[in-house]
C-alpha positions in Angstrom: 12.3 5.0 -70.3 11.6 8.7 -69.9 12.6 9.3 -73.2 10.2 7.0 -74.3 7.5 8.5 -72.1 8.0 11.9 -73.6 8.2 11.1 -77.3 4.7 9.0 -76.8 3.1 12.1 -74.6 4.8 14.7 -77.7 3.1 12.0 -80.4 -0.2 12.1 -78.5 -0.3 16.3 -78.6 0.6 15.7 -82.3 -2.4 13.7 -83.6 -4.9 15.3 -81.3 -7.5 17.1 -83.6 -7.2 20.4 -83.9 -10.1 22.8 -83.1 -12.0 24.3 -86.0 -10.4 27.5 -87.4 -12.0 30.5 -86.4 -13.8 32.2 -89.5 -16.3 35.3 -90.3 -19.0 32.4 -89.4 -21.4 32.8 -86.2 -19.9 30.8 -83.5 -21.0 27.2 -82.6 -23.0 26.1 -80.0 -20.0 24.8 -78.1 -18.2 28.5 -78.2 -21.2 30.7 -78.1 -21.3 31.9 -74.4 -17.3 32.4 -74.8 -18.2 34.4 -77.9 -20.8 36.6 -76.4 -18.7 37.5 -73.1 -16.3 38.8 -75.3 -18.1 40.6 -78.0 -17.5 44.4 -77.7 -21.0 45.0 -79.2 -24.3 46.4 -77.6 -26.5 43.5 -76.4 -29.9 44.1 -74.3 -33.1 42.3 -73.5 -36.3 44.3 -73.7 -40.0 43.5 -73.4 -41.8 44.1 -76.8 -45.3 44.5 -76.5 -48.4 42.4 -78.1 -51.7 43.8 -78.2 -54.8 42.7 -76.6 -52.5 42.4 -73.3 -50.8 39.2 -74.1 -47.3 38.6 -72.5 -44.6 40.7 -73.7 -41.9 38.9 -75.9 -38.9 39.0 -74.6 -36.5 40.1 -77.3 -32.5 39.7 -77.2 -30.8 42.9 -79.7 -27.6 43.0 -80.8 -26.4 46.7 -82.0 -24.1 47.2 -84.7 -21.0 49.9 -84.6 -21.3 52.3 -87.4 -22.8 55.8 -88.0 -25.4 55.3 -90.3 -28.4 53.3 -89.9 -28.8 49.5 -90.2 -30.8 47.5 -91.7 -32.5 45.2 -89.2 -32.7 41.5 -89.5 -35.2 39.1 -87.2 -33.4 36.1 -85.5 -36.0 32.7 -86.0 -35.0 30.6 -83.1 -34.6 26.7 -83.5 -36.8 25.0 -81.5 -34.7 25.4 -78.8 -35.4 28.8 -78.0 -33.5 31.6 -77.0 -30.7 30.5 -76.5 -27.1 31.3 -76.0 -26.1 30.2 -79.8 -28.9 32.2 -81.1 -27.9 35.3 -79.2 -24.3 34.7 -80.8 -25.6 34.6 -84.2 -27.5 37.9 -83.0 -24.2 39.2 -82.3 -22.7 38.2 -85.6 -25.1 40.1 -87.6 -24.3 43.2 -85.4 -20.7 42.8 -86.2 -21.7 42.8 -89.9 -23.4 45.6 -89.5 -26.7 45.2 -89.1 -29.4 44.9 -86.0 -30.1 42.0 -84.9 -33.9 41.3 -83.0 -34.4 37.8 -81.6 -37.6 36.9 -80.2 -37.9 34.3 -77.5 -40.9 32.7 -79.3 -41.8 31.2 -75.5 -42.5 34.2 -74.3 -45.2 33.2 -71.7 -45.5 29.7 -72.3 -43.4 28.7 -69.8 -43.8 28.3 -65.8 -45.2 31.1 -64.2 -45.8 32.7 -67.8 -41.5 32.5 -68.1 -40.2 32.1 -71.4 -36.8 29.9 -72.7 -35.3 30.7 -69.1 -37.8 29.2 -67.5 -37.9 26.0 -69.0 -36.6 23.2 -66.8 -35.2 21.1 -70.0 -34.2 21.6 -73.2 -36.6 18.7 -74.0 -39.4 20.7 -72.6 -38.6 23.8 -74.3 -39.0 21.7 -77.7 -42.1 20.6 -76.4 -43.5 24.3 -76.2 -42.4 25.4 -79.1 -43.9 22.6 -81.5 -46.9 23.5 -79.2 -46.9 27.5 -81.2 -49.2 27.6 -83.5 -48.8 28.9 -87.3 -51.1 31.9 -86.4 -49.8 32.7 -83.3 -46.2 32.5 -84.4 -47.1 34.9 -87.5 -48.8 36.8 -84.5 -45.8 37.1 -82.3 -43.1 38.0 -85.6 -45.3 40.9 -86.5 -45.5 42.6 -83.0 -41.8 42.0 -83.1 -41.8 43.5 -86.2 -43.8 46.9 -85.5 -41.5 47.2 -82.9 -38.4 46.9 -85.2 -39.5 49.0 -87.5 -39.7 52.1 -84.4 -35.7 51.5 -83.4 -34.3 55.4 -84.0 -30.8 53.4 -85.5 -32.8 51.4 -87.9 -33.5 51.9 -91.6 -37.0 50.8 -92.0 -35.6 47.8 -94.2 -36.6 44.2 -92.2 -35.5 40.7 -93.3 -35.4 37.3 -91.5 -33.0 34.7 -90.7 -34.3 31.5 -89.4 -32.6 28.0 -88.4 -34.8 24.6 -88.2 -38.1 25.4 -87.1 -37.3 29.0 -87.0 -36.2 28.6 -90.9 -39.7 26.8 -91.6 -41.1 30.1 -90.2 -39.0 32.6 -91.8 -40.1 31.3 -95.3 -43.8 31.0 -94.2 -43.1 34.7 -92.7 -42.7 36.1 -96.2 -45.6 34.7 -97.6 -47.8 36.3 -94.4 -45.8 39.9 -94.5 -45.9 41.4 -97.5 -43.5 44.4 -96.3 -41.1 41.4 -95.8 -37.4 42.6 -97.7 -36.0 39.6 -97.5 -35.8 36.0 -95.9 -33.3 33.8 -95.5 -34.2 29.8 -94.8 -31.5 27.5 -93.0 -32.3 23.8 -93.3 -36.4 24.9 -92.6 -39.4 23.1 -94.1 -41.1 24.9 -97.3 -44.6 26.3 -97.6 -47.1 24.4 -99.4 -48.0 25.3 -102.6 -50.7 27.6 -102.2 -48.8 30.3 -99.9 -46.0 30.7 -102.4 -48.3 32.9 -104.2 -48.4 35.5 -101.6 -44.6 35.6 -100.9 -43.0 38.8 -102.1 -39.7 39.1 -100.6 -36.7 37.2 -102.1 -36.2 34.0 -100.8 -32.8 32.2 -99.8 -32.0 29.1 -98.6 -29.4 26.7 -97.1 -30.1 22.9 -96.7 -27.5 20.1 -95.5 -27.1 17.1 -98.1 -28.0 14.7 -95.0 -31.1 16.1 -94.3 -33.6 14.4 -96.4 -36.8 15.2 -94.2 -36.6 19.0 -95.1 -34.6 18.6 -98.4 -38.1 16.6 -99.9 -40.0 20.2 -99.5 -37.1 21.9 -101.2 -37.7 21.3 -104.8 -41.6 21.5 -104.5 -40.9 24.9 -103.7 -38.4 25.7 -105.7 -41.2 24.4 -109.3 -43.9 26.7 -107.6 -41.2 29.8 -107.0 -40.4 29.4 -110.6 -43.6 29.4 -111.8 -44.7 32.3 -110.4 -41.7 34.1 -111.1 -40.4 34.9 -107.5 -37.0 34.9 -106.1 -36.2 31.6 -104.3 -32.2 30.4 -104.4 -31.1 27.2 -102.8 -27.7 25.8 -101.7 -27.1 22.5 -100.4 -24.2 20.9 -99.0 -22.8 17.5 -99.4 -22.7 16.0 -95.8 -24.0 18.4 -94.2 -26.8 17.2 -91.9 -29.7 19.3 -90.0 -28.3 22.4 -88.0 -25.1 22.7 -89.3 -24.3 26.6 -88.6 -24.9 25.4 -84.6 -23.0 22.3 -84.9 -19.8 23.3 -86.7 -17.6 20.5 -85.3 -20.1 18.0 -86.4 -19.9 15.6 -89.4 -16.1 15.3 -90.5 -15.5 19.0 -91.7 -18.8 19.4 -93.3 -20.7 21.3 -91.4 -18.0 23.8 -90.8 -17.4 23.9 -94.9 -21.2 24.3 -95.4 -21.0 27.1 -92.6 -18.3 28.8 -94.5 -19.9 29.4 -97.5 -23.7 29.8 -96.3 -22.9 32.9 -93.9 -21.1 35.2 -96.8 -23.6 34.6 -98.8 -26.4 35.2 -96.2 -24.7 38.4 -95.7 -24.1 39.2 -98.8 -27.8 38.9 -99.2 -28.8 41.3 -96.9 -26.2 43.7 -97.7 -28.5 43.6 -101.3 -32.0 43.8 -100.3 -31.6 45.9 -96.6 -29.8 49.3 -98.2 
C-alpha cells in the first residue's frame, strides 16, 4: 500500500506544470517583487518637478552598469500605476543597458495628494488613471522628460515604452514631442488620423492576436503611417491576449512566446535609435 502511495505522490510531481523558463524577458507580474529584491542594479525614487507648483511626480529609475552613457527610455505605466511589475520592467532595461524613468502618472491624484501608493484598490487606481486627461498626461511626460534629459549618465537620446494605456500614450507621445527618438507601443490604442502627421520618431508596436478592441486601431494606423511615409512596424501574436509581457503564465504558452520575441526586438530597437 505504501508503494502504491508513493508511485501516485511521484506521478503527481511528474505531471505538475512546470514554471515558465526564465528568459532575457522582463519578469511577470507574479515574480516581479522577487525580481526586484534581487536585482543588483541602482533603483531610487525621486520627486521630478512640474511647473506652475503642481505636485511633483514621483518617478521610479533604474540605472544601468556600464561606463559610458545610456540612452534613457520612459516607462508608460498600465493603468495600474506604478507598480511593482512596472518597476521590474524598469529594471530590465537597466540590465540592457539603458536608464529606465517611470512616472507614477498618479502623482497627486490620490488621497492626501498620494500617488499609486496611496490608492486603497487596484480598482480605484484604474479609476484615476482613466480620470488623466490627454493634455495633462502629455503635460506630466514632458516635465518627466526635461528632467531626463538633465541625468549627468544620460546621452540626451529619449524613447518610450508603454503597456495598455500607457502604450496608447506612448504612441500619442510621439506625435506631441517632436524631440521624441523613438516609441515603442505594447498592445495600446492608435492615434487618430490627424496626429499621425506630427509623429516624427519611429514607431513600434506589439499587439496580442486576442485583443481585438486595440487590434481594430492598428491597421488604421498603420494606412496613415504609410502614407505619410513614417516609420510604424507592427507585430502581432497568435493568442496572445491584452497585457501579455505582465501576464506571462497566461493563455497556454502564448503570452510567454509573444513575450519572447517582442522584448529582443524592443531592445533591439532602442539599441538603433538611442546611440
Amino acid at each position: 500500500m505504501l508503494a502504491g502511495l508513493l508511485l501516485v505522490s511521484a506521478l503527481v510531481v511528474q505531471s505538475t506544470p512546470a514554471a515558465p523558463a526564465a528568459a532575457n524577458i522582463p519578469p511577470s507580474e507574479n515574480t516581479a517583487r522577487a525580481a526586484l529584491e534581487k536585482s543588483p542594479r541602482h533603483g531610487e525614487y525621486v520627486d521630478v518637478k512640474q511647473s506652475g507648483g503642481a505636485v511633483p511626480i514621483r518617478t521610479w529609475v533604474s540605472y544601468p552598469e556600464r561606463k559610458d552613457k545610456a540612452g534613457v527610455v520612459i516607462v508608460i505605466q498600465e493603468v495600474f500605476g506604478l507598480s511593482d511589475w512596472l518597476r521590474g520592467v524598469a529594471d530590465r532595461l537597466a540590465k540592457d543597458g539603458f536608464i529606465a524613468v517611470a512616472p507614477d502618472m498618479v502623482s497627486g491624484l490620490g488621497p492626501n495628494g498620494g500617488g499609486t501608493d496611496s490608492v486603497p484598490s487596484r480598482d480605484d487606481v484604474v479609476k484615476l488613471v482613466h480620470g488623466i486627461s490627454p493634455e495633462e498626461a502629455i503635460t506630466r511626460l514632458n516635465a518627466v522628460r526635461d528632467w531626463a534629459l538633465k541625468i549627468p549618465a544620460g546621452n540626451g537620446k529619449i524613447g518610450t515604452v508603454g503597456f495598455c494605456w500607457g502604450g496608447a500614450k506612448s504612441f500619442a507621445y510621439a506625435a506631441a514631442q517632436p524631440s521624441l527618438a523613438a516609441a515603442v507601443v505594447y498592445y495600446g490604442t492608435s492615434p487618430e488620423d490627424a496626429e499621425l502627421a506630427a509623429i516624427r520618431a519611429p514607431v513600434l508596436g506589439f499587439y496580442g492576436g486576442d485583443d481585438a478592441r486595440v487590434d481594430a486601431t492598428v491597421p488604421p494606423a498603420e494606412a496613415g503611417m504609410r502614407k505619410l511615409g513614417k516609420f510604424y512596424e507592427t507585430h502581432t501574436y497568435d493568442g496572445a491576449g491584452h497585457g501579455f509581457l505582465r501576464d506571462q503564465e497566461g493563455r497556454d504558452g502564448a503570452n510567454l512566446k509573444a513575450s519572447t520575441d517582442a522584448w529582443p526586438r524592443t531592445i533591439a530597437f532602442f539599441n538603433e535609435k538611442l546611440k
